[in-house]
N, C-alpha and C positions, 0 to 999 in steps of 0.2 A: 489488583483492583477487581471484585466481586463481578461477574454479570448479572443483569436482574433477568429473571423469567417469568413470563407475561403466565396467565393463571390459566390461559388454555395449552401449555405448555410442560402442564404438572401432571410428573413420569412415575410412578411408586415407588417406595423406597427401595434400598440394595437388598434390606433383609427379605423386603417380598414376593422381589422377582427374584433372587435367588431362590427360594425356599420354590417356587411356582418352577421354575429349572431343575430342581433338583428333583421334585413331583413327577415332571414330566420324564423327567430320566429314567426312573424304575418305574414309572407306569410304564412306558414305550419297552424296558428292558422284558418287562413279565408278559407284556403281550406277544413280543419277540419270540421270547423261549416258549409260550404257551404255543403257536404258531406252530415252528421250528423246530420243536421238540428237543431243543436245549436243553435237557435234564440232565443235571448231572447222574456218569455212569459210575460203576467203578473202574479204576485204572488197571487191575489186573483181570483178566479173566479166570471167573472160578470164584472170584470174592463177592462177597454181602452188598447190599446197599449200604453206603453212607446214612440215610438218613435224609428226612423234609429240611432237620436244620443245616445243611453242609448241602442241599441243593439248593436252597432259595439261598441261604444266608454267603454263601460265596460268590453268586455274582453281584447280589447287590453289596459285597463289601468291595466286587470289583468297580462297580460306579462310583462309590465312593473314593475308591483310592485314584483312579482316574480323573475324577473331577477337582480333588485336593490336591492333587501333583500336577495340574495345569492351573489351579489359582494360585499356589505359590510359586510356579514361573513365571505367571501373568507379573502378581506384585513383586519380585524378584527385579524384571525385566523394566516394571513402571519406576521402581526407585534409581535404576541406572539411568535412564534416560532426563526423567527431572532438573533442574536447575540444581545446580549447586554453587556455592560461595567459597571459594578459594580453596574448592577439594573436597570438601565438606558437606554429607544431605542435609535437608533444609527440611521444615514443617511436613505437607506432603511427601515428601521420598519417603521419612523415618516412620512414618503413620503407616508408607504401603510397606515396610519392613515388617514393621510389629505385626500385619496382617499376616504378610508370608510366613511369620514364626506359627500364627497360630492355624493356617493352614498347612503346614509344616509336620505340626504335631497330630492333625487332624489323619494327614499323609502316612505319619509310621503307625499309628492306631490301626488305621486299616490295612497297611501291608500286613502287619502281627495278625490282624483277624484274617487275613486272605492267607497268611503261611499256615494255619494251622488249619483252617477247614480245606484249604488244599491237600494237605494228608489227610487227613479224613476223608478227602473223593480217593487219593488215588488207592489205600489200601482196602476202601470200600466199609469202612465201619464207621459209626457216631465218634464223633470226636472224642467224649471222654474216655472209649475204650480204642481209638487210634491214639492219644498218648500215653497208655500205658506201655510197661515197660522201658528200652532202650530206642522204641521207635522214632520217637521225637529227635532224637540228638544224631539217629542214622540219616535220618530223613535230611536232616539242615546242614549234617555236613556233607554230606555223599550224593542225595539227589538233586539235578538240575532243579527244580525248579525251587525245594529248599534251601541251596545259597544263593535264589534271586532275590525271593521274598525277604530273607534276611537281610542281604545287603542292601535292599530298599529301606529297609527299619530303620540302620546304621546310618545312612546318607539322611534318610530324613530327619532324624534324632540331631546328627548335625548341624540339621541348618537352625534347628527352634533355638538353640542360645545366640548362637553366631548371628542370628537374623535381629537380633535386640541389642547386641554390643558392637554393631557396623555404626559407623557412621560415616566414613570415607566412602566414596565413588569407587575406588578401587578394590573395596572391600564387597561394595555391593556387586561389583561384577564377576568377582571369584565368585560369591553365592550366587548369582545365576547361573554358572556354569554347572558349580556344585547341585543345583536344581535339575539341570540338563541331565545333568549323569545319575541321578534317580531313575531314569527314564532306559538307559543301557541295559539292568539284567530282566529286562519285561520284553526286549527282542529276541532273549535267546531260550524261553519257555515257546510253550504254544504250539500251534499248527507248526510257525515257518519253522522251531526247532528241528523237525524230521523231514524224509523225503524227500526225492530230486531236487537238486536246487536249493538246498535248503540254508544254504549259507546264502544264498544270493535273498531269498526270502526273509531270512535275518537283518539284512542292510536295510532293506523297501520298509519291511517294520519300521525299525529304528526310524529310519526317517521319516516315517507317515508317523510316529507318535510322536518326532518331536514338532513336527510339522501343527499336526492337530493342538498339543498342549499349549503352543507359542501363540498359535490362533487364537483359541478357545480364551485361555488365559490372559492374553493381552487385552481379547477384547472386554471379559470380566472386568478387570486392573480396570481399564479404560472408561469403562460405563461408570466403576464407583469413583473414579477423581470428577467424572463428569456431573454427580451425586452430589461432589463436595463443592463444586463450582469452581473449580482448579482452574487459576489464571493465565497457564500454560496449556491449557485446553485444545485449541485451534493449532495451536505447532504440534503437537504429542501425537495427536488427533491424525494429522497428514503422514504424522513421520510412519505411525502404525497402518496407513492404508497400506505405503509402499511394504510392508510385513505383511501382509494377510495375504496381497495378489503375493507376494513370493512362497506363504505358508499355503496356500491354496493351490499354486502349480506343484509343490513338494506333495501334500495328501494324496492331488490326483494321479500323479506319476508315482507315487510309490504304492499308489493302489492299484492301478492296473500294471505295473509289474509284481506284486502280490497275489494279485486275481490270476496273473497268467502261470504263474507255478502250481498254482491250487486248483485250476480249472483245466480239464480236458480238452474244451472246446464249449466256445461262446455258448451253446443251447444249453448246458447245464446252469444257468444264471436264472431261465427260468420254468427247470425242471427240476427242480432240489431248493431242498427245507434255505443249505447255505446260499445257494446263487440267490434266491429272494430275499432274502436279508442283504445281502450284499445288494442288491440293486435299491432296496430303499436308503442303501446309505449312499447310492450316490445319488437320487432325487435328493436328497437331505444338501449333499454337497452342492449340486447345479443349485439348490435355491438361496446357500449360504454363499453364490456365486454373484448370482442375480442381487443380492440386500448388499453386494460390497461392492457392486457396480452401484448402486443405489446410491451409495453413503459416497465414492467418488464424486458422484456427476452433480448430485440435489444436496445430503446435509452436511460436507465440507465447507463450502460455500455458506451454505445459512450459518456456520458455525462460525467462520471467519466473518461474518456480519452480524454476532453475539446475540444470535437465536439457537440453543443447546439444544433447543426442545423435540425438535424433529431427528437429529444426531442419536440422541440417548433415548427417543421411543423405536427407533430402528436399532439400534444398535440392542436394547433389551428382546427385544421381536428376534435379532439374530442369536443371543441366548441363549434363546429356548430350542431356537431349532439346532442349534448345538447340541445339547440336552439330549433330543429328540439320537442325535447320529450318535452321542456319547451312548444312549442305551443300545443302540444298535449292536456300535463295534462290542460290547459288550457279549451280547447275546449269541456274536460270531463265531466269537472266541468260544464259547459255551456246545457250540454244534459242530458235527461231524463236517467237515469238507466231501463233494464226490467222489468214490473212488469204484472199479471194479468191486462185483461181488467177493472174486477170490483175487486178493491181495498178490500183485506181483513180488515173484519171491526177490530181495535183493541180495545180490551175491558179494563177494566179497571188496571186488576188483569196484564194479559201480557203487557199492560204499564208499569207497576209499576216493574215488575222482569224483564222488558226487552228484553223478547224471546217468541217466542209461548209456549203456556202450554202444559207442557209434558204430557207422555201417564202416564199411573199406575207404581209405581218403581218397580222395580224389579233386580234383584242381574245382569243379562244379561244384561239390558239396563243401567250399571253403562259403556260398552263398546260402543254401540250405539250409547246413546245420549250424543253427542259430542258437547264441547261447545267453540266458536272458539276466547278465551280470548286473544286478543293481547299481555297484559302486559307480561303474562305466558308464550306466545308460543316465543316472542322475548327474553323475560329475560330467558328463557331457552338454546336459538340457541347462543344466544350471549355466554352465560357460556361456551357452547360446543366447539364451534370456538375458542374462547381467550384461554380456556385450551388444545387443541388440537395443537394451534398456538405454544404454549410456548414451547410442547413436540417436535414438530418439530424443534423448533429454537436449543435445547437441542441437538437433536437427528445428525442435521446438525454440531454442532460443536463439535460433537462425545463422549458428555456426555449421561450418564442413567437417566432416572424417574422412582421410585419405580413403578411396575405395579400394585401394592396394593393400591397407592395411585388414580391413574387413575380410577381402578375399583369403588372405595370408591368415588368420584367424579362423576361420570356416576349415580353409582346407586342415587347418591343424586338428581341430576336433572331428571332423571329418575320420581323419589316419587314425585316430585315436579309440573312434566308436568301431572302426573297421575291423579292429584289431581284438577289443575287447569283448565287440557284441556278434560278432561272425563266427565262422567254423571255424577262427584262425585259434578263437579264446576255444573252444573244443576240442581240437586237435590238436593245440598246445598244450593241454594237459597229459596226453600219453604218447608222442612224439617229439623228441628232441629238436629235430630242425624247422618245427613249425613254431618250436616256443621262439626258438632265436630269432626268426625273423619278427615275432612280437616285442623280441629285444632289441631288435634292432631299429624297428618302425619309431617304438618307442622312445629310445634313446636318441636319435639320429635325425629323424624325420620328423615327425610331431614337433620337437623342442625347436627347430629351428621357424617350423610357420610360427608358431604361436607366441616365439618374441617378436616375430614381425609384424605379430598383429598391436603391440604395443597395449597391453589389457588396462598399465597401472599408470598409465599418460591419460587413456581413456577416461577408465575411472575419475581420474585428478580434475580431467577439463569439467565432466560430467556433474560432480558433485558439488552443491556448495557448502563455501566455508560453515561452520557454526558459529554461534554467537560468540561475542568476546567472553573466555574464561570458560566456555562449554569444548566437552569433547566429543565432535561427530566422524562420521566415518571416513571424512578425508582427514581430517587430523590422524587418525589412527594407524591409513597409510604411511600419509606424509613421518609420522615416528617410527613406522615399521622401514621404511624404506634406508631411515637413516641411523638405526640402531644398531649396537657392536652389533649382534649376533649377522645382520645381514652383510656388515662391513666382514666380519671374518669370511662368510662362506661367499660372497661374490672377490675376495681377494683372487687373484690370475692365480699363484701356484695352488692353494686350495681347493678353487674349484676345478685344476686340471687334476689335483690328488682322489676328488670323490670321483670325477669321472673316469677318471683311468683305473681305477682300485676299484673300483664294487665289483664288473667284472670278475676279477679274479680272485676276491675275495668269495664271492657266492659260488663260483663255479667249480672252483679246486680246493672248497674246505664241503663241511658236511650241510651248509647252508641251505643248498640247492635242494638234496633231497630233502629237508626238513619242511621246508615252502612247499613241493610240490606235494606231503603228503596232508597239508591244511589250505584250504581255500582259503584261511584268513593270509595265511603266509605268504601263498602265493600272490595274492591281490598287493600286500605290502611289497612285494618286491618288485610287481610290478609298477607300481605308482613311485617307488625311489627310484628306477630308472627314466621314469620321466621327469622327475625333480631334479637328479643329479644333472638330466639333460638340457633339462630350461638354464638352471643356474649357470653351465658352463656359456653355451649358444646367449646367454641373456651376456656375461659378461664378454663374449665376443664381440656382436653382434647386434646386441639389442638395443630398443631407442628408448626406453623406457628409463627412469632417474637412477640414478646411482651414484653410491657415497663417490667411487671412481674408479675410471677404465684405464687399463693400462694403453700405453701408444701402440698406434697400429702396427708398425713392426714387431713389438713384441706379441698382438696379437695370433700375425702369422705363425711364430714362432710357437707359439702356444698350442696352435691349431697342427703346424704338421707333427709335434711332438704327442700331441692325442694319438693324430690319425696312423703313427710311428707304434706305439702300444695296444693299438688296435688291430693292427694288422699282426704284432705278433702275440696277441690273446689268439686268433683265428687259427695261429700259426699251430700254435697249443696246445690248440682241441683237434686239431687235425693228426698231430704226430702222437698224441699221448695214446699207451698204451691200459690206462686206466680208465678205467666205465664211468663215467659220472652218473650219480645216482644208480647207481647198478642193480641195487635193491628193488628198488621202486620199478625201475622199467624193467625188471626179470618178474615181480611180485605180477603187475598187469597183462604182460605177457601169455598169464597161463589162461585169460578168458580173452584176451584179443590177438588170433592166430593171425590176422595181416598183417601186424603190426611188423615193420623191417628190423630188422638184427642189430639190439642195441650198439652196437660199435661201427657198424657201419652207414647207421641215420645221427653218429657223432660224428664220425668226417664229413657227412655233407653239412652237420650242421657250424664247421669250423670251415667249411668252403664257404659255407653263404656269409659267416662269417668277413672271412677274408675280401671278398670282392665286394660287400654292402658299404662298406666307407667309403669308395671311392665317389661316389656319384653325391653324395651330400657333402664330402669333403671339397670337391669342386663346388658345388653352390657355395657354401660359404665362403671361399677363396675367392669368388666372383662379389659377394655382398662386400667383402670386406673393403676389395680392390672397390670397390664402386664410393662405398661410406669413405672411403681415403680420398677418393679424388674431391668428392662431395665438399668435406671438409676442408681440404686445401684451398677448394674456390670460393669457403664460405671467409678464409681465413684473409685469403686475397682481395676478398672484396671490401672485407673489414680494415686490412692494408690501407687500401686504395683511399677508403673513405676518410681514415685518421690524416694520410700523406694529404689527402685534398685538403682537408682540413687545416692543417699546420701550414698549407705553402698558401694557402688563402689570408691565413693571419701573417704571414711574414711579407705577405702584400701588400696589407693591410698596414703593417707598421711601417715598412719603406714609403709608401706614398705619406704616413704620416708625417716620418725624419723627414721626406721631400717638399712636403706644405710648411715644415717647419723651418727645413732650410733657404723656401723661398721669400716667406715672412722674412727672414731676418735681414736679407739679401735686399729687400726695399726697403726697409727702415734706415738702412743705412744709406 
């Protein structure tokens, strides 16, 4: 059923505030660079200019390809979420498909045009004499930023057929993914590709463009169903506020840990070409902050009382100033970051761990030196938010959350940001017994608050159902919760085989050193020790739903058979006469003279080992013994009340035999 809109209500069409968007994007991008001095350089020194066309025509193919790779996530995103009929898109969903194909196509045009005037900056000549020769084909397959561009062509080339022959819900959700991961090798070109930090600087990207694209795009998708008078309006409409407040705390946060890798200290923000552009992008952001408070408090509301008009003239007004940050981040990219005049030389060893070499450890500098891990400080805020969200959502429709479990929660991310975002994540990279105890926090500590803060019961109370025959995100749980894959890995022997096995699998094959010579490595191994840790402590311990728990006996049993292999892993590393990673910590060695004698910061780190299990293996032998008794009385009282029950009705029926047997007894 159409809504009508009154005639002071009438917004321009999609074609002309698009076009008035995209206007303002290279207007804002060339006044940037003009400013800024964003010109492009050459990439080697000693080489040519490129040329006027491979300075202007590269960043504005980079507006374009930015602005196409968040409208076909927007319509990617708008067709998942739409009604659908028994699995099936419907009118609108297949219309925003056919769009995302043709933004899609719009998307590998200009990755293609941005791959090849990209060589053409970096070897410093005009493009038709940068693909002369074998250049082209060294370039694409051997330099970074040549298999980004291409693999963006590939992905996007992808979606344009796939995006016209979906018509399942499932099918459109692969293509948003597949959309998403267009977005993957544009984190690893750029500024954050080099430089201290520069893996951590990789992640905050990544995330601040998917953050931006989801934004940006959703809200594009959003304006044009609102264009079309889309009768799912007012639900789409709410469900996208709660994404822009979560895409808008992702930007900021992964912009100021961006800014903090790239910046020396706060005063170059506005004493340099980059800190001034970076700060109009975040005026850009505070006011795209300010239009989505807007749109919660004022044209929600008018929208749910089928006035669009105010919704979709804010909503276009938000657009632009999109636009406005899309030419920005562009022009960012385009200009030098601050740095000393003469370039700190990097040596071999801070290549390799990826930070400058720290001072001598000590128990004080575990608070000091700070180490600015994106994965941690985001996987951390986000836990914080979504669990804080849920208690609100609660709180607002006038139920309770245990404050036991919140506390238990807090402190779990707590251990977790402690670990990752302190001198412990620093000095666990060139000392052995500072990482175990990251392994140990991790695996041991962490996992066991954070099932007790029960995140996926929260979740469940928090959210509600969707519509009959629609898939929202507690259904999604509710199927992730009960599908094999979770049934196998919370099985009791199982999850005592991942926990007990990763240990020794990473530590006594060449695993370890391989992690420790890549941040990505290392990062992954430490997040499976927190996964293998949840999963076990979840099926211990946890209150949270599950397919099924084994009995608390056997749980014990479970638990001192852990804490049994635990003890002789510590035992392990204490007796073995073999260096773990030997390579690595002999290779660092030669520029960090404090560093203690690989073999001898290996038996402390199988003593700390050895004595860490006991004190959370006692907690949870205390949770367990407590959930045993809990349940016994909960069992008891279920008893009680069936026995009341039964002896109530057997009362029942004897007074009855009794009325019946005194009936008969006077008739006679």
């Amino acid at each position: 059923m159409s809504t009508s809109t009154p005639a002071t209500d009438v917004v321009p069409p999609t074609r002309q505030w698009g076009a008035a968007a995209a206007a303002v994007a290279l207007v804002t991008l060339v006044v940037a660079m003009v400013l800024g001095g964003g010109g492009a350089t050459a990439g080697i020194p000693g080489l040519g200019e490129p040329g006027e066309v491979t300075k202007w025509g590269l960043p504005i193919a980079k507006v374009v390809l930015d602005g196409a790779g968040a409208v076909t996530i927007g319509m990617l995103g708008l067709a998942v979420v739409l009604p659908v009929r028994k699995g099936e898109l419907q009118g609108d969903a297949l219309r925003a498909l056919r769009g995302a194909s043709i933004s899609a196509l719009i998307l590998a045009l200009a990755a293609g045009a941005v791959h090849l005037l990209t060589l053409s900056d970096l070897v410093g000549r005009p493009l038709p004499d940068a693909l002369a020769g074998d250049s082209f084909v060294s370039y694409t397959s051997t330099v970074e930023q040549g298999r980004a561009y291409a693999a963006m062509v590939v992905l996007a080339l992808a979606i344009v057929p796939a995006a016209r022959l979906t018509i399942g819900q499932g099918g459109a959700i692969a293509l948003f993914c597949l959309g998403v991961a267009t977005l993957v090798p544009l984190s690893l070109i750029g500024h954050s590709s080099s430089g201290d930090y520069h893996h951590s600087a990789r992640v905050s990207l990544l995330v601040h463009l998917i953050g931006m694209a989801v934004w940006v795009g959703g809200l594009v998708a959003l304006s044009w169903y609102a264009g079309r008078r889309g009768r799912d309006l007012p639900r789409v409409a709410a469900a996208f506020s709660a994404v822009a407040l979560g895409c808008f705390v992702m930007v900021a946060a992964s912009g100021v840990l961006n800014a903090w890798v790239r910046l020396d200290n706060l005063g170059e923000v506005f004493t340099s070409a980059y800190g001034l552009i970076l700060f109009g992008k975040v005026l850009a952001l505070v006011g795209l902050g300010w239009l989505g408070w807007q749109h919660r408090t004022r044209t929600l509301p008018l929208l749910e009382a089928g006035k669009p008009g105010a919704f979709r003239r804010l909503a276009v007004g938000e657009v632009v100033i999109m636009a406005v940050a899309l030419g920005l981040a562009v022009a960012l990219s385009r200009t030098e970051p601050p740095g000393p005049e003469i370039p700190e030389v990097r040596t071999v060893v801070r290549t390799l761990i990826g930070f400058p070499i720290p001072p001598e450890f000590g128990f004080g500098r575990i608070f000091t030196e700070t180490y600015p891990d994106a994965l941690f400080a985001l996987g951390v805020l986000a836990g914080f938010l979504l669990y804080v969200g849920g208690i609100w959502r609660l709180h607002r429709r006038g139920d309770r959350w245990p404050i036991g479990r919140t506390v238990a929660w807090m402190a779990g991310l707590a251990t977790v940001a402690f670990v990752g975002l302190s001198g412990m994540q620093t000095y666990g990279m060139v000392m052995l017994s500072v990482h175990m105890v990251q392994h140990m926090v991790l695996m041991m500590i962490s996992p066991i608050l954070l099932v007790l803060g029960g995140p996926v019961t929260l979740a469940l109370r928090a959210l509600k159902p969707a519509r009959r025959g629609q898939l929202g995100p507690r259904e999604l749980i509710v199927s992730a919760v009960n599908s094999p894959v979770a049934r196998v890995l919370t099985h009791p022997l199982v999850a005592l085989a991942l926990f007990v096995s990763g240990a020794y699998t990473v530590y006594f094959t060449g695993l370890f050193e391989s992690a420790m010579r890549s941040h990505t490595g290392h990062m992954l191994m430490s997040v499976h020790f927190l996964v293998v840790g949840y999963i076990f402590f979840e099926m211990l311990i946890g209150i949270d739903p599950l397919p099924k728990r084994p009995p608390f006996p056997a749980r014990v049993v479970l638990l001192l058979l852990a804490m049994a292999f635990h003890a002789v892993f510590g035992l392990a590393l204490m007796e073995s006469s073999r260096l773990i990673a030997g390579d690595y910590y002999r290779e660092i060695a030669v520029e960090i003279p404090w560093l203690p004698d690989p073999l001898d910061d290996q038996i402390l780190a199988g003593q700390i080992t050895w004595g860490f299990g006991e004190v959370p293996g006692l907690l949870v032998i205390g949770v367990l013994f407590v959930q045993w008794y809990r349940s016994d009385e909960r069992e008891a009282r279920r008893f009680d009340r069936r026995e009341g029950s039964e002896e109530a009705e057997r009362g029942a029926y004897n007074a009855y035999l009794a009325q019946l047997d005194e009936r008969s007894r006077r008739e006679k």
